[in-house]
C-alpha positions as CSV (number, residue, x, y, z in Angstrom):
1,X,117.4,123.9,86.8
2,X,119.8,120.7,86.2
3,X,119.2,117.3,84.7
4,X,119.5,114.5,87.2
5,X,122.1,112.6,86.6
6,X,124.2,115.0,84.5
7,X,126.7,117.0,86.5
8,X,130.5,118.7,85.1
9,X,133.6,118.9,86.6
10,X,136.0,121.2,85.8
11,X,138.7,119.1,87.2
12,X,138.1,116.0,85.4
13,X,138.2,117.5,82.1
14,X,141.5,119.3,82.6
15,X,142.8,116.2,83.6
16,X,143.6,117.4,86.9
17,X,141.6,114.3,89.1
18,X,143.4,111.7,87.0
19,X,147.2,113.2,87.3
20,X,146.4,113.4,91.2
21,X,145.4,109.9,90.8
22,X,148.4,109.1,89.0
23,X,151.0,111.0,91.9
24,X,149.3,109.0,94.2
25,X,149.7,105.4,93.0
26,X,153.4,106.1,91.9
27,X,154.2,107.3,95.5
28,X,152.2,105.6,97.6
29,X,151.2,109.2,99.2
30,X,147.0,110.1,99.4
31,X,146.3,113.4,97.6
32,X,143.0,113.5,99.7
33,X,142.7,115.3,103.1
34,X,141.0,111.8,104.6
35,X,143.4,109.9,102.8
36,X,146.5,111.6,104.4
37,X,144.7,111.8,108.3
38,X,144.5,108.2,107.5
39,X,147.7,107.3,106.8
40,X,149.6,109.3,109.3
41,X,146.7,107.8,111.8
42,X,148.1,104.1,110.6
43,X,151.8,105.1,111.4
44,X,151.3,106.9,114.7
45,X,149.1,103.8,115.9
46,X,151.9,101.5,114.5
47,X,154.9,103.5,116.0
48,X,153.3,103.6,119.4
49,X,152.7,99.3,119.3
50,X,155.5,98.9,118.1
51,X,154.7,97.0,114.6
52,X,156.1,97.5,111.0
């Protein structure tokens, strides 16, 4: 049975989510699947029209 509201992530308390976090805003690359689908979207759109 679980409390509402009250849930644990293993990730977050390693410190895994916020180093991923980190790697992402230093190199501008998503660490998330929709993140990275989204970006290579963006430049395949903008390669084919032709803008920077």
């Amino acid at each position: 049975m679980k409390i509402p509201g009250v849930s644990f992530s293993l990730n977050r308390a390693l410190g895994i989510t916020k180093a991923k976090q980190n790697f992402a805003r230093k190199t501008g690359i998503p660490t998330t699947k929709a993140g990275l689908e989204r970006k290579i979207g963006k430049m395949v759109i903008n390669a084919i029209i032709g803008k920077k």
